[in-house]
C-alpha positions as CSV (number, residue, x, y, z in Angstrom):
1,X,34.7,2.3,-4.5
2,X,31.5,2.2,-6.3
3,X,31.2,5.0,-7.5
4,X,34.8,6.4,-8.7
5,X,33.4,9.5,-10.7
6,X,31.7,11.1,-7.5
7,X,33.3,14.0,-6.3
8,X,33.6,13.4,-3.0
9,X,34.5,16.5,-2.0
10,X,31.3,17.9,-3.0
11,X,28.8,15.5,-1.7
12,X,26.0,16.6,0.8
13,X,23.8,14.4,2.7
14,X,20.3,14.9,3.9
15,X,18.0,12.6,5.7
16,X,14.6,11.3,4.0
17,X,11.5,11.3,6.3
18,X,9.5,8.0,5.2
19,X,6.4,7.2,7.2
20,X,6.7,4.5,9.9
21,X,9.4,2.4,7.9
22,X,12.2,0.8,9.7
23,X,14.3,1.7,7.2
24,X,16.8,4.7,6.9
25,X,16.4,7.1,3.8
26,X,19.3,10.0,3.1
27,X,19.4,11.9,-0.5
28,X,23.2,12.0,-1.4
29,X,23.5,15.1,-3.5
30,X,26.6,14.7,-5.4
31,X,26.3,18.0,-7.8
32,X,23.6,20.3,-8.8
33,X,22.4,17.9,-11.4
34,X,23.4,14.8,-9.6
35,X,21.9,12.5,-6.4
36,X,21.2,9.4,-5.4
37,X,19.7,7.9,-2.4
38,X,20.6,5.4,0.3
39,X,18.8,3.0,2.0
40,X,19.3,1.7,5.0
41,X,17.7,-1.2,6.0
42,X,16.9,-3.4,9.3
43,X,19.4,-7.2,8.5
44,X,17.1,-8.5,11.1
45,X,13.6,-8.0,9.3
46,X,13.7,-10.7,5.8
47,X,11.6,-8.3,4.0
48,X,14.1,-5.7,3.0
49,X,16.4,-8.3,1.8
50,X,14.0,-9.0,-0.4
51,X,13.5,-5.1,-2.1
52,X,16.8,-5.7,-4.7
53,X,15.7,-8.7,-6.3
54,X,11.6,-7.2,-6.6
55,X,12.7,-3.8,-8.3
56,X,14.9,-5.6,-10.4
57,X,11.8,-8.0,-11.7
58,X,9.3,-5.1,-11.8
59,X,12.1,-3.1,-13.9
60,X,12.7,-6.4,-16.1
61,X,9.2,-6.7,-16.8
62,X,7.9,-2.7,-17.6
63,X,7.1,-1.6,-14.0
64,X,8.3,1.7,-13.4
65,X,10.6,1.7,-10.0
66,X,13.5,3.2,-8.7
67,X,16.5,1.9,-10.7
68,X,19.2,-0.6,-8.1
69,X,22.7,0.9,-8.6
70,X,24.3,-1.0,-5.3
71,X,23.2,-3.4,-3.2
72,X,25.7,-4.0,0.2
73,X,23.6,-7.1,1.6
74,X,26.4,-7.6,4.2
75,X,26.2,-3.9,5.5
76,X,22.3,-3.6,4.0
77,X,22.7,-0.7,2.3
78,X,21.1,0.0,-0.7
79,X,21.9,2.7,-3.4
80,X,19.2,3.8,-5.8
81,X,17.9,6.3,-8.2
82,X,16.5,9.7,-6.8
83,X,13.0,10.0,-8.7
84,X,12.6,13.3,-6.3
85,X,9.9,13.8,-3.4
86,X,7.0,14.4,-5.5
87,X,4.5,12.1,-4.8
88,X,0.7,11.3,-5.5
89,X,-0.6,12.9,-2.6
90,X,1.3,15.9,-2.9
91,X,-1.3,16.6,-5.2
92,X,-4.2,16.4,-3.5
93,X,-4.6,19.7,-3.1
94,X,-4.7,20.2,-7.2
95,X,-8.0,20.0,-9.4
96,X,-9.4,16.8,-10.9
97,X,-8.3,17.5,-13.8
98,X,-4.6,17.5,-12.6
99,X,-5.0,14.4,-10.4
100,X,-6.8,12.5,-12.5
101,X,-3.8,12.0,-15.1
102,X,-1.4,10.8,-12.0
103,X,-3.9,8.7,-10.9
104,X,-4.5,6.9,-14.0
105,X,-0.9,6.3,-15.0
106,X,-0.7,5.3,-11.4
107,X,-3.4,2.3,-12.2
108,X,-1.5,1.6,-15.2
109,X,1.5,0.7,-13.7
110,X,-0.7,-1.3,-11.0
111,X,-2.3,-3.0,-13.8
112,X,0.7,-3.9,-15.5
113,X,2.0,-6.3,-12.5
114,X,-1.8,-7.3,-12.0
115,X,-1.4,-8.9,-15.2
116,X,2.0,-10.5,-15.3
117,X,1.5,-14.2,-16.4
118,X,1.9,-17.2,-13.7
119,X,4.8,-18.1,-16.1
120,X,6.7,-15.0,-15.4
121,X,5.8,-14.7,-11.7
122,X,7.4,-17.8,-10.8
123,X,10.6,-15.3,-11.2
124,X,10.6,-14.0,-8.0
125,X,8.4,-16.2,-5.8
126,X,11.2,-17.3,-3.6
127,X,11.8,-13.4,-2.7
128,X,7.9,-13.0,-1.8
129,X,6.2,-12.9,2.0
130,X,3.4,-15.3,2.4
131,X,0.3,-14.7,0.0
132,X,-2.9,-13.5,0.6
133,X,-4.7,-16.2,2.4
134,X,-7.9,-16.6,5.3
135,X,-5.3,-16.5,7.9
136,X,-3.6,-13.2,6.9
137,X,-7.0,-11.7,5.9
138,X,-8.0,-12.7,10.0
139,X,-5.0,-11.4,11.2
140,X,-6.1,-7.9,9.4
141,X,-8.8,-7.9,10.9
142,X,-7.7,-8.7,14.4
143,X,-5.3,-5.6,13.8
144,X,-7.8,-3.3,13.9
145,X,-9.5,-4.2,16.7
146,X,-6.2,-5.2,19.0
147,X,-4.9,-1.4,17.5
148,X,-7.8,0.5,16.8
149,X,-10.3,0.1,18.5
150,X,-8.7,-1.5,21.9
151,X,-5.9,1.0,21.8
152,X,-6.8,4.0,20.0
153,X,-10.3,4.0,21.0
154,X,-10.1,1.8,24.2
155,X,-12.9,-0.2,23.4
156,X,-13.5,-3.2,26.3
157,X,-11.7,-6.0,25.1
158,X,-14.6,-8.8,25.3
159,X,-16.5,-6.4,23.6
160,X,-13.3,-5.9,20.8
161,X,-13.4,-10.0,20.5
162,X,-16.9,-10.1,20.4
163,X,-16.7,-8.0,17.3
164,X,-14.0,-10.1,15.7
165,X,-16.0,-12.9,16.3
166,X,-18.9,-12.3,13.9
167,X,-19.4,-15.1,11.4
168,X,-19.3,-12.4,8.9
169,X,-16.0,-12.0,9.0
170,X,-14.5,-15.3,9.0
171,X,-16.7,-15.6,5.7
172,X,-15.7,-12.8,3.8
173,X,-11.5,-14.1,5.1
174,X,-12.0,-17.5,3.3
175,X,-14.4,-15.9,0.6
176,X,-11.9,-13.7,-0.7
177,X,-9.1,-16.7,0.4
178,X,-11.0,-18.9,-2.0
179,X,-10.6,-16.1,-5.1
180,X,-7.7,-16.3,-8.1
181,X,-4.6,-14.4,-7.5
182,X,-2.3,-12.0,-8.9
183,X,1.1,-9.8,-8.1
184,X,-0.2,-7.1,-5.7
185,X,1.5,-4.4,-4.3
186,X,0.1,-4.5,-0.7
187,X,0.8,-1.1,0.3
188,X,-0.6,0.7,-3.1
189,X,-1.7,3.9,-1.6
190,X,-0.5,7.9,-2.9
191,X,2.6,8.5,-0.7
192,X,4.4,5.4,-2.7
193,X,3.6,6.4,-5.6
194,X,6.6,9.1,-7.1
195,X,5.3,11.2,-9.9
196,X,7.9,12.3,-12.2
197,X,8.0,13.5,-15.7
198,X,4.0,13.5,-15.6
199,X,4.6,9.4,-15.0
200,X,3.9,6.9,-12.1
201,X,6.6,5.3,-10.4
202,X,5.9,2.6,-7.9
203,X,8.3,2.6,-4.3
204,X,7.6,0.5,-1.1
205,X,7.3,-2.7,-2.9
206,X,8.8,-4.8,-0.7
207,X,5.5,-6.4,0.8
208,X,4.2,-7.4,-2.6
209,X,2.5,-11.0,-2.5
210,X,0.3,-13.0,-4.6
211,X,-3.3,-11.4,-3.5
212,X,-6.1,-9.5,-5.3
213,X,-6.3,-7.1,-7.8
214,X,-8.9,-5.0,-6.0
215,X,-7.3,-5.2,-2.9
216,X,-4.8,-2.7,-4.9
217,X,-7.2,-1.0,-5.7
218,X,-8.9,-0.6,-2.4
219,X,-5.6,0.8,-1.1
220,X,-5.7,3.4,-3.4
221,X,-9.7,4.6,-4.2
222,X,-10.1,4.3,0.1
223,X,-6.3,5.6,1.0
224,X,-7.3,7.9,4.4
225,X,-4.3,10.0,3.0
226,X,-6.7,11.7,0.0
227,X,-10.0,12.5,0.4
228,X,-11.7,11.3,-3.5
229,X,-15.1,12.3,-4.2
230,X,-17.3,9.4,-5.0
231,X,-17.9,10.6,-8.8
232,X,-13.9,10.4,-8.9
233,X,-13.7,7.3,-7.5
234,X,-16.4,6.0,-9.8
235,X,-14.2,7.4,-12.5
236,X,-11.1,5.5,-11.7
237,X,-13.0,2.4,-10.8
238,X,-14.3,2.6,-14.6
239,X,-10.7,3.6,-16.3
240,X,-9.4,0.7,-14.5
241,X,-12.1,-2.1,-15.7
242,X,-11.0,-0.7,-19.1
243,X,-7.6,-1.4,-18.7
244,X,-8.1,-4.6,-17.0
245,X,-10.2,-5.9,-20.0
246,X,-7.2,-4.8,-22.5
247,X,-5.0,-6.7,-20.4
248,X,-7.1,-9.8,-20.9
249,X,-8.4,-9.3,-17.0
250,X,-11.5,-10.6,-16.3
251,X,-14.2,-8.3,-15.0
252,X,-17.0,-9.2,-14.2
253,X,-20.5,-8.9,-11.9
254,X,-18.7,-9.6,-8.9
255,X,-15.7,-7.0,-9.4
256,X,-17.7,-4.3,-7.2
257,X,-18.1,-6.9,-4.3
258,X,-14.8,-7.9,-4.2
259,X,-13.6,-4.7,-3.9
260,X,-16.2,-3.6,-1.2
261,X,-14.9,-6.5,0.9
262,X,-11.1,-6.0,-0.3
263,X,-12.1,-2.3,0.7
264,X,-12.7,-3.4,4.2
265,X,-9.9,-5.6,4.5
266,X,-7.6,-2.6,4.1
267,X,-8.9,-0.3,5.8
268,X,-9.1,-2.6,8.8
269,X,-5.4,-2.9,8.1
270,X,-4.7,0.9,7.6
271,X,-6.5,1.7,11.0
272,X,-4.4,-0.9,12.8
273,X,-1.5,0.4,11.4
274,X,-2.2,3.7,12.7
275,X,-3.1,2.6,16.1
276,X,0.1,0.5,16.1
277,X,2.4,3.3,14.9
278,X,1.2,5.7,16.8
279,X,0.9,4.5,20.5
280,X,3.4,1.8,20.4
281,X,6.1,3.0,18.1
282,X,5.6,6.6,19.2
283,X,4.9,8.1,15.3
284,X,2.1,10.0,16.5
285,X,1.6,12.0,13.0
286,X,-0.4,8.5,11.5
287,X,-3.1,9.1,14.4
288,X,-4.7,11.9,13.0
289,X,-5.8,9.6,10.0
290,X,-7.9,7.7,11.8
291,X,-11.1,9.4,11.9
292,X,-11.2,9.6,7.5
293,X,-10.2,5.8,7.2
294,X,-13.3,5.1,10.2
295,X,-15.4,7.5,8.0
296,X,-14.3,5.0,4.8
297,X,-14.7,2.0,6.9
298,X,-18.1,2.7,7.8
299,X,-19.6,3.3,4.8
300,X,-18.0,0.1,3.4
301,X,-19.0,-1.7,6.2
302,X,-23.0,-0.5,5.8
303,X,-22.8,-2.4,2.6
304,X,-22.2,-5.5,3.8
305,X,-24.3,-8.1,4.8
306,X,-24.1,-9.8,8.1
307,X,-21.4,-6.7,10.0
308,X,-24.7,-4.9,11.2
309,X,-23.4,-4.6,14.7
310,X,-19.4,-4.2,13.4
311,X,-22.1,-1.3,12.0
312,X,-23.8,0.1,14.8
313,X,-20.2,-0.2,17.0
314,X,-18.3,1.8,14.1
315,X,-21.1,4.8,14.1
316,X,-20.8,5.0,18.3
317,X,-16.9,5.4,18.4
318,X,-17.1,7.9,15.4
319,X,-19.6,10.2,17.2
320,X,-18.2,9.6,20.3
């Protein structure tokens, strides 16, 4: 009906594997030259309601996403274009010199929506989840140890809300809760990012929220997915200042701090995730990323002042 010129004779259909989604992913191959892909998404969960009207305001505004060709709210389908399976991380394998170009187009598109004006980010507000506040920064952190360390490493639970309990933590929640906000991504880390053409396209956007920019950024310098060198990540932490300042960002003496802590935050996240996927949905596969985001974690965590037992706790379950 949609789509009269198909030839639907000729149409294949293959199934997308996508990480711990809910959603349903299937390339429809329509010729040699032509696909598309379907989405099938979860009517009970409000956030993938939300995906149609997001990529249509990234795409408005310069953000490189998947074009929307169909949206079927009632059956919550969704058809849109096939940018292919190559993404960031199926790079990491390559040199720096390869990367490094993928990575920075990637932080120019993440840059771009950093620094969308208030005026124009009013657009979409009513399509957003709940911002980055102290609550959801807690709740992150109560992730972890509910997921991670009670379930995945089966830490005693007094001792798991002893550990959440540490005044540090609170802190750094209504610290970063107190901080200016922008559009982030939430989930800004080298498997949704498509690389196509030598260009940076952004998928999985459906959780973006008003947050921090280095919380972005976090996600991506600290994804457990990609093991960076610190002289890379000190590379891309500079290209990014640099575009931030041509954007009219502000960067200033606290911009390494905030992304220590944002660091911390989303790796606490990631690890809950992982715990949470893997014993209790049954995706086993995100399991064996734990012990490079605890590696991450710690070091992040030595940094910071006041999480010297979170400290000493982290270093016994990863030598364990």
């Amino acid at each position: 009906m949609h789509f009269p010129r198909l030839d639907v004779g000729q149409i294949k259909i293959k199934p997308i594997e996508k990480g711990g989604s809910d959603r349903n992913f299937y390339r429809i191959r329509c010729s040699e030259e032509q696909s598309l892909v379907l989405v099938k998404y979860n009517l009970e969960r409000e956030e993938n309601r939300h995906y149609v009207p997001i990529a249509k305001f990234l795409d408005a505004h310069g953000i490189r996403v998947p074009k929307i060709y169909f949206h079927d709210p009632a059956e919550g389908l969704i058809w849109i274009e096939d940018l292919g399976d190559t993404d960031l991380y199926s790079y990491h394998r390559e040199s720096w010199l390869v990367r490094r170009a993928f990575y920075e187009s990637a932080l120019d598109q993440i840059v771009a929506l950093h620094s969308l004006p208030e005026s124009i980010c009013v657009e979409v507000k009513e399509h957003l989840p709940a911002e980055f506040n102290a609550a959801l920064y807690i709740w992150e952190q109560n992730y972890f140890f509910e997921n991670c360390l009670g379930r995945y490493f089966k830490l005693d639970p007094s001792k798991c809300e002893e550990l959440a309990a540490l005044p540090a933590l609170r802190e750094i929640a209504e610290r970063l809760a107190r901080l200016s906000r922008v559009l982030v991504h939430r989930d800004f880390q080298s498997q949704n990012i498509i690389i196509r053409n030598g260009q940076a396209y952004l998928i999985d956007f459906q959780g973006m929220r008003p947050g921090l920019a280095e919380y972005d950024l976090a996600s991506l310098l600290y994804d457990p997915y990609v093991d960076l060198t610190e002289a890379e990540r000190a590379e891309l932490i500079a290209y990014c200042r640099e575009q931030q300042v041509n954007k009219g960002m502000a960067v200033n003496g606290e911009s390494d701090s905030k992304l220590r802590l944002c660091a911390m935050q989303r790796l606490m996240q990631a690890l809950g995730a992982y715990g949470f996927l893997g014993l209790v949905k049954g995706h086993k596969h995100f399991l064996k990323h734990v012990p490079a985001a605890m590696k991450s974690l710690h070091s992040v965590v030595a940094e910071i002042a006041g999480l010297e037992k979170l400290e000493r706790r982290l270093t016994e379950l990863s030598t364990a």
